[in-house]
C-alpha positions in Angstrom: -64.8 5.1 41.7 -65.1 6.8 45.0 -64.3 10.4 43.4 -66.7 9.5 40.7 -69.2 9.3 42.9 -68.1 12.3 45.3 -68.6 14.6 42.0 -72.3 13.0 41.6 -72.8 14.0 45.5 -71.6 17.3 44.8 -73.7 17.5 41.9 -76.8 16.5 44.1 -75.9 19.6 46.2 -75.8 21.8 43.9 -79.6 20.7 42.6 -80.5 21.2 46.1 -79.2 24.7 46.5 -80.8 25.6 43.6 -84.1 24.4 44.6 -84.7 21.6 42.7 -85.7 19.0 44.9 -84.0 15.3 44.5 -86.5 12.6 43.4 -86.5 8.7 43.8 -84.3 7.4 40.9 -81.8 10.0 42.5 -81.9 9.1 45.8 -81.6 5.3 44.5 -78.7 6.6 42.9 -77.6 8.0 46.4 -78.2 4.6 48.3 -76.5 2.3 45.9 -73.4 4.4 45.3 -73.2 4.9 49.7 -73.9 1.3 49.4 -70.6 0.2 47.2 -68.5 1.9 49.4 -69.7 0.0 52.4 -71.0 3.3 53.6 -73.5 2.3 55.8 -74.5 5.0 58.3 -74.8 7.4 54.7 -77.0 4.7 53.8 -78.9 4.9 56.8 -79.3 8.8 56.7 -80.0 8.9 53.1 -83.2 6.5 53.5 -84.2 9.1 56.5 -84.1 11.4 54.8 -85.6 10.0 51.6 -89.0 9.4 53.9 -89.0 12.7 55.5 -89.2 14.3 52.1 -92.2 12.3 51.5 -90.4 10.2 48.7 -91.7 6.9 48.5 -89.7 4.3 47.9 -90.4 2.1 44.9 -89.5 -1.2 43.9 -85.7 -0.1 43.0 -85.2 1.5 46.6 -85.8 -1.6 48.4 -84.0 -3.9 45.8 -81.2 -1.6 46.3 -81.3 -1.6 50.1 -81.8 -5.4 50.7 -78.8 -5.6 48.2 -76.7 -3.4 49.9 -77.1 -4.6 53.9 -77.2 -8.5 52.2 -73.2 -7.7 50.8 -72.4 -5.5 53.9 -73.6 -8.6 56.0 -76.2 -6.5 58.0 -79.1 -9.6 57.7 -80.9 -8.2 60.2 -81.2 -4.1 58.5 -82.0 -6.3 55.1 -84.3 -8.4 56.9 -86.5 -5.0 58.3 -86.2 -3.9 54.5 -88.1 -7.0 53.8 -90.3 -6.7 56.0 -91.2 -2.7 55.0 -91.1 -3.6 51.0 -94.0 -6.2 52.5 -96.0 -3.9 54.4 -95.8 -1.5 51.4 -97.8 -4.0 49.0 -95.5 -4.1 46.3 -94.6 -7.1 44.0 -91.6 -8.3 44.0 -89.4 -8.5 40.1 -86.7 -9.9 38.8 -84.5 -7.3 40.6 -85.5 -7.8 44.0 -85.5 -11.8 43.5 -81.9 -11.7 42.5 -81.3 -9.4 45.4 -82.4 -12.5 47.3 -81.4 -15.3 45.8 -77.5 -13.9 45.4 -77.7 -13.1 49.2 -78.5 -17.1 50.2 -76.0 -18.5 47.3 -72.9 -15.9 49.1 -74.0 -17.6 52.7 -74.3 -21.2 51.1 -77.8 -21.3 51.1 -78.0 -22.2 47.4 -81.1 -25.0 47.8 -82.8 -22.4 49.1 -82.0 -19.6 46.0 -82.9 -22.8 43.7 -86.0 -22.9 45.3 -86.7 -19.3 45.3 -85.6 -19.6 41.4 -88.5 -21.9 40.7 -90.7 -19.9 43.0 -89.7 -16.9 40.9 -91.2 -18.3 37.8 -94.0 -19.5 38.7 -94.7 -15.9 39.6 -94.6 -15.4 35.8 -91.1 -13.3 36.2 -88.5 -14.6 34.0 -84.9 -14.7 35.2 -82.0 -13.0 34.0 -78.5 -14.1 33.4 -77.6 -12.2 36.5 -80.2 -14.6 38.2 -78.2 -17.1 36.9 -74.5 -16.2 37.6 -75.7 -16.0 41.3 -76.4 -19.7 41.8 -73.3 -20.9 39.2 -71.0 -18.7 41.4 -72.2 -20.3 44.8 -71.7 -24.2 44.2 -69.1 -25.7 45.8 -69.7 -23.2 48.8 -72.9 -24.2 50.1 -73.9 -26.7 52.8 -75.0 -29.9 51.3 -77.4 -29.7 54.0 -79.6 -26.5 54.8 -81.8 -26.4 58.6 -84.0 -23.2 58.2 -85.7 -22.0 61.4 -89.3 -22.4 62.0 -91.7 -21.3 63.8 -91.1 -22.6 67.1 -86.9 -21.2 66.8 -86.1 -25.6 66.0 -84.7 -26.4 62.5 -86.3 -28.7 59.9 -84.4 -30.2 57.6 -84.3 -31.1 54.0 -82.2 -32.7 51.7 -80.3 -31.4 48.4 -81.8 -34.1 45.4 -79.2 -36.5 44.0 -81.2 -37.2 40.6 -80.1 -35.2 38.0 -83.3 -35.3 35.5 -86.0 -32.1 36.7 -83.2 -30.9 39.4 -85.1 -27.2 39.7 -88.8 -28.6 40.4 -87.3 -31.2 42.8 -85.5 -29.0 44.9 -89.2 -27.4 45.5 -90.3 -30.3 47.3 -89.2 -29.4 51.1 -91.1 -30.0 53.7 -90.9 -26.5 54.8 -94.7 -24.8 53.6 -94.3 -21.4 54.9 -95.3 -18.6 53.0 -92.2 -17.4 50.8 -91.7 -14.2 52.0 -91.9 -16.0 56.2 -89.3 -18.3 54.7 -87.3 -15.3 53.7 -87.6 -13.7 57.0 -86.4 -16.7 58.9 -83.7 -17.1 56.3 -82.5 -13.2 56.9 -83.1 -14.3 60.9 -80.6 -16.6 60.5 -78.0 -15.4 58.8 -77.6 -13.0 61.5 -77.5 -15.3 63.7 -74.5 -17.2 62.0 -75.9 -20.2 62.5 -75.5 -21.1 58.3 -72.7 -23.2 57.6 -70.2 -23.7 54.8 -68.2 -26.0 52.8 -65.8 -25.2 49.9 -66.2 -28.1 47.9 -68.5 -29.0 45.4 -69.9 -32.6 45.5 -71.6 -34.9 43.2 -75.2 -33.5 44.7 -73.9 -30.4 43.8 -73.0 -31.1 40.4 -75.9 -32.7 39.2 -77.7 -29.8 40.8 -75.6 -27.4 39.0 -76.3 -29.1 35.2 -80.3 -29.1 36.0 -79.0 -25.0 36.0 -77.6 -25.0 33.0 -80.5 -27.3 31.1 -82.9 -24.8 32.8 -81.0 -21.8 31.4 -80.5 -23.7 28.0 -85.1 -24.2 28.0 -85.2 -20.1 28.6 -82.9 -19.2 26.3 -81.0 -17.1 28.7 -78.2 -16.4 27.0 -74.7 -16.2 29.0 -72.0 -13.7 29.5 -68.7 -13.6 30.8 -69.8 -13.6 34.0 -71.4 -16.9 33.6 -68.4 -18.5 32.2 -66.0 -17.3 34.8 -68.9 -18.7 37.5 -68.1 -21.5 35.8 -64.7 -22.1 35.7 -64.7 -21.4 39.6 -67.5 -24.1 40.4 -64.8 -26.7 38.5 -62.1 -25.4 40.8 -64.1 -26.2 43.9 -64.9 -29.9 42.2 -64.1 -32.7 43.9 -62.2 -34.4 41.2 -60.6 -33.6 37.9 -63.2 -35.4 36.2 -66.7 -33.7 37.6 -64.9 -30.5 37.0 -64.4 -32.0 33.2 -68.4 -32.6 33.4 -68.7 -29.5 34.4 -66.4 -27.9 31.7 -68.3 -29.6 29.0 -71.3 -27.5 29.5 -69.4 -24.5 28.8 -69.1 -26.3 25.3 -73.0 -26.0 24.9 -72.9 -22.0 26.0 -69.6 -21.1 23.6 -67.2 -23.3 22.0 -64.5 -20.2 22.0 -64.3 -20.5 25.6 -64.2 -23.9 26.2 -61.8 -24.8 23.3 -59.0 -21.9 25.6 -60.1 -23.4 28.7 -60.4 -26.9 27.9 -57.4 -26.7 25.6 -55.0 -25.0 28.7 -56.5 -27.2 30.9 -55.3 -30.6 29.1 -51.8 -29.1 28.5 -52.4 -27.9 24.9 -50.6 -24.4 25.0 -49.2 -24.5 22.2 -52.1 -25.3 20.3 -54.8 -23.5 21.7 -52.3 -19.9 22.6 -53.7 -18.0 19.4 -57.2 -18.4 20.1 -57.0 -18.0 23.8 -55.4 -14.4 22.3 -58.9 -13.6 20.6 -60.1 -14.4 23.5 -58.7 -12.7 25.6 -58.7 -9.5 23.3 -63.0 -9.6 23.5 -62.2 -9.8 27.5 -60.3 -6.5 27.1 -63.5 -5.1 26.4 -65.1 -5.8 29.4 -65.0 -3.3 32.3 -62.3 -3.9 34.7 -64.0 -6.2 37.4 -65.1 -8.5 34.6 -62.2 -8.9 32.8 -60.2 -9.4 36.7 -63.0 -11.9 37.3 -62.3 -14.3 34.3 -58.8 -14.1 34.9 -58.9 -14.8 38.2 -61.1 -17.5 37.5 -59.6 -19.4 35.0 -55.8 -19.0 36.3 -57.7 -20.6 39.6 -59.0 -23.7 37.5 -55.5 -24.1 36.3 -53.4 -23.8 39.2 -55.9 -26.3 40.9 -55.6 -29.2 39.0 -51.9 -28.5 38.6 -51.4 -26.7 35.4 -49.4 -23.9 36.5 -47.0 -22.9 33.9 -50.5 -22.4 32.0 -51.7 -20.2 34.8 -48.0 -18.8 35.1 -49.0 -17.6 30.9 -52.7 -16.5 31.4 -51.5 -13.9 34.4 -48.3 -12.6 32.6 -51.1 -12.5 29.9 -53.3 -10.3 32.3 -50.6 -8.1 33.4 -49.9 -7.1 29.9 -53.2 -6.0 29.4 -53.0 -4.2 32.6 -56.2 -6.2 33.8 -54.9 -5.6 37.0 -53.6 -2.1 37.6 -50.1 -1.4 39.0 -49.7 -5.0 39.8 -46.3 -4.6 40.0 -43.0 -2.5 40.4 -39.4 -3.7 41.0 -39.7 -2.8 44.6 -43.4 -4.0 45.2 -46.3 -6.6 44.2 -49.8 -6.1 45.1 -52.0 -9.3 44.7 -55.0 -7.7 46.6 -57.1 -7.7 43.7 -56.2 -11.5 42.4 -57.9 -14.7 43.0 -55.5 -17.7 45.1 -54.1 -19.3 42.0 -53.9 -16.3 40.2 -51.5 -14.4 43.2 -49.6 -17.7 43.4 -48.7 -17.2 39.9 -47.8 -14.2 40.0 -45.8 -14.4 42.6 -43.2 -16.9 40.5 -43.3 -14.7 37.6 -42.4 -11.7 39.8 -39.4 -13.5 42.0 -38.5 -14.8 38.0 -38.3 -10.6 36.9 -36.2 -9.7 40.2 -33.7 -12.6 39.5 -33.2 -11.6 36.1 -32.6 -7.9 37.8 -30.1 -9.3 40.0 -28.5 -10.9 37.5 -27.7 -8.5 34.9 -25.8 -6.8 37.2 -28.0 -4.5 38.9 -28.9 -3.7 42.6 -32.5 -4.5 44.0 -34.6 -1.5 45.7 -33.5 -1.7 49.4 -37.5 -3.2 50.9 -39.2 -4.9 48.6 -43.0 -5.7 49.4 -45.7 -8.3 48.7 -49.1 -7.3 49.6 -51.6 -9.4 49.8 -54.5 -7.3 52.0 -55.4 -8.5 55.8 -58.4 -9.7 55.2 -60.9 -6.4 56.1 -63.7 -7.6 53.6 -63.2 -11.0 55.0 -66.4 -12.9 56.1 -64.0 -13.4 59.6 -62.0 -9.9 59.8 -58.7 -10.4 59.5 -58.9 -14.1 58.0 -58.0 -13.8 54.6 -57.4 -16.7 52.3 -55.5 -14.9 49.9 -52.6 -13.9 52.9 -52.3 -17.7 53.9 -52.1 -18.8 50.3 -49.1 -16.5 49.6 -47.8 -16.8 53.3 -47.4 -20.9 52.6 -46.3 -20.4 49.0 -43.1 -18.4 50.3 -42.4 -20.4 52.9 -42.1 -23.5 50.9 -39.3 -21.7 48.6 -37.6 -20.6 51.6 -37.9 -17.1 50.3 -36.8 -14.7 52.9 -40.1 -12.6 53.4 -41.5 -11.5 56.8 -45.0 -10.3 57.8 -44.5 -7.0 58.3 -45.3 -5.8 62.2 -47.3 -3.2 60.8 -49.5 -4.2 58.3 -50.9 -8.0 58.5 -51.6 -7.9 54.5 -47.5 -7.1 53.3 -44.7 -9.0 53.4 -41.5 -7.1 53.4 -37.5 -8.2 52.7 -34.7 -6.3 52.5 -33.4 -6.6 48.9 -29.8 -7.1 49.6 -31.5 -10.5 51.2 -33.5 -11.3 48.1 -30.8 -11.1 46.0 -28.7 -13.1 48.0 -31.4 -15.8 47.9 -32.2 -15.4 44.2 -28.5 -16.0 43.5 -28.5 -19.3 45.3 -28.0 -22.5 43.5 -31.4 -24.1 44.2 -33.5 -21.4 44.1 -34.0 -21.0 40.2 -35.8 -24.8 40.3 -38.3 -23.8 42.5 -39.4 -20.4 40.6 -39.7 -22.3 37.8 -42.9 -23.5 37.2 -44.0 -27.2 35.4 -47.5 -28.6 34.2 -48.6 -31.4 36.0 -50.5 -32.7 32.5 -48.7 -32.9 28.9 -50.4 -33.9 25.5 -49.2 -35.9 22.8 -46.9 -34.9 20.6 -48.7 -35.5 17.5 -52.0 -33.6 18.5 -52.9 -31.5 16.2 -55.4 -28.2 17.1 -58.2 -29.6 15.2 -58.3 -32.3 17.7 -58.1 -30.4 20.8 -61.6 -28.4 19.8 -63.6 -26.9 17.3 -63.2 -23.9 18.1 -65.6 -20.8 16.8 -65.0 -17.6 17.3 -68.7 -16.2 19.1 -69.3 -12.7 20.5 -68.5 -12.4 24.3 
């Protein structure tokens, strides 16, 4: 990715040298690519110097920008964005709304996306799936409770709606009547002030929230993608209870029965039924770009590990490594889970210890270090805090396997592998690498009866 878009920079050099002069669509080019490599001061300069060529910026530009400093967590650059993009008398489209309304869903501010959402369209400017995916993706992270900033720098409250009919409009009737784009400011003013709070769990408020979403979505015809289904399965991870996340799952039923017969079907302990058409599944997966595909793996190995399904989970990431949709996952000597979701990693951490041990005992000798890394937790909303590392960190300890942070590097654990293998040959140690489902269906089930299940494009 980054030497992709080294070429295109060298590319833009040459134009230059050769006197054609860069124009907006490539210096929107320039800002987004800086932009996904957290480039920021290239950012910075590229806008500069966007201006002092006398290129306005358009619509794109600022949509691009506010997106940018929103992901990098540099509220108060995307807030003087907004403020510019205002000054310059341009309307706002579906772009730059989704901009905004995926920035408050990743800081928990999802009542207030909703109510941008329904803002959005009264505008006249119809929502996207993208639109969509943002506010799916962000329930069970938000604050059931929201306290935006007024005027006077005090907080007025108001309250998420618990009735499940006309959820959109109703989350519209706050008591805050600020102009929108004041009520984004203040928004932007507080997110950099951290004073938004989180909690990773989604309650019923939440949930009836979420299905007024999806009837919304159903009245627009706005049809969903992969990326909506794997928002789902992560908002019935966060759940409260197995049975809102079953709620939840049966609206995946109304979007594509394909899906929710796999998940559903490895969910209730039907491998063995539903294992051939979670394969034609996950072959249409294998055509989505490498993210994507990651994403709905991630997401649905976290759904089962959560709710105790784990030799499932243990399936779907052996599943996912032999598709390679993680890339060089793992080596004898080494297993990088940097790019996998909690229950995911966890997973694959059994199946891996499972390979080593069948190493060990067919006779041969272990690498002399072998590594599990997990990342330190750079991109972490707290540096250095990552979920992922504590996950893994308790997972080990609770076998008793004989890894060590390393001194170096807070994101790799490290054992010698004379050590492993004396482990791995221990009497106890093969009952807790193997992994058991917590759920088991009847024998006499037969895969009619688990779902109707049709195949429909991805």
């Amino acid at each position: 990715m980054l030497g992709r878009f080294e070429e295109a920079w060298d590319v833009c050099k040459e134009m230059e040298n050769s006197g054609i002069r860069k124009d907006v669509a490539t210096y929107n080019a320039l800002l987004g690519g800086y932009g996904k490599q957290r480039m920021y001061d290239e950012v910075r300069e590229v806008f500069k110097e966007m201006k002092e060529a006398c290129i306005s910026p358009n619509l794109l530009t600022y949509s691009t920008l506010i997106d940018v400093y929103s992901k990098g967590g540099l509220y108060e650059e995307a807030m003087e964005i907004f403020r510019e993009f205002e000054k310059a008398g341009l309307k706002a489209d579906v772009v730059l709304y989704t901009a905004l309304i995926d920035t408050m869903c990743k800081n928990g501010l999802v009542e207030s996306a909703v109510t941008l959402l329904d803002e959005m369209t009264k505008e006249g400017i119809r929502p996207n799936v993208v639109t969509y995916n943002s506010i799916i993706d962000a329930f069970g992270l938000s604050a059931i409770t929201q306290h935006v900033v007024d005027d006077a720098g005090e907080a007025s409250e108001f309250q998420v709606k618990s009735s499940s009919s006309s959820v959109v409009q109703e989350a519209t009737e706050s008591r805050v009547t600020d102009r929108e784009d004041d009520r984004i400011i203040k928004i932007f003013g507080k997110l950099a002030a951290e004073k938004a709070s989180q909690e990773n769990n989604c309650g019923r408020q939440e949930l009836l929230c979420i299905l007024g979403v999806f009837q919304k979505m159903r009245e627009l015809e706005i049809k969903p993608n992969v990326v909506t289904f794997s928002s789902i399965l992560n908002a019935c991870s966060r759940c409260d209870s197995f049975e809102d996340a079953s709620i939840l799952l049966e609206e995946l039923q109304l979007f594509d029965n394909q899906v929710y017969g796999v998940a559903h079907g490895l969910l209730m302990g039907y491998r063995e039924n539903v294992w051939v058409q979670a394969q034609s599944l996950f072959d249409e997966v294998k055509l989505m770009d490498f993210s994507t595909a990651s994403a709905f793996y991630n997401a649905l190995t976290d759904m089962l590990w959560h709710y105790g399904q784990k030799r499932g989970a243990l399936l779907v990431v052996l599943e996912g490594k032999r598709r390679q949709v993680w890339e060089n996952v793992w080596s004898d000597s080494c297993l990088d889970l940097h790019l996998m979701s909690s229950g995911a990693a966890r997973a694959m951490v059994h199946a891996w210890l499972l390979n080593i041990r069948s190493i060990v005992f067919d006779g041969h000798k272990l690498p002399k270090l072998l590594s599990i890394l997990t990342g330190w937790g750079k991109h972490s909303k707290v540096v250095g805090h990552s979920a992922l590392r504590r996950a893994v960190e308790a997972l080990l300890t609770s076998m008793g396997a004989p890894f060590q942070l390393a001194r170096c590097n807070l994101g790799r654990f490290i054992s010698r592998g004379s050590v492993v293998a004396a482990w791995l040959r221990e009497s106890g140690t093969l009952k807790v690498l193997v992994l058991h489902d917590d759920r088991t269906p009847p024998e006499n089930v037969r895969v009619d009866q688990v779902s109707n299940l049709q195949m429909l494009p991805l």
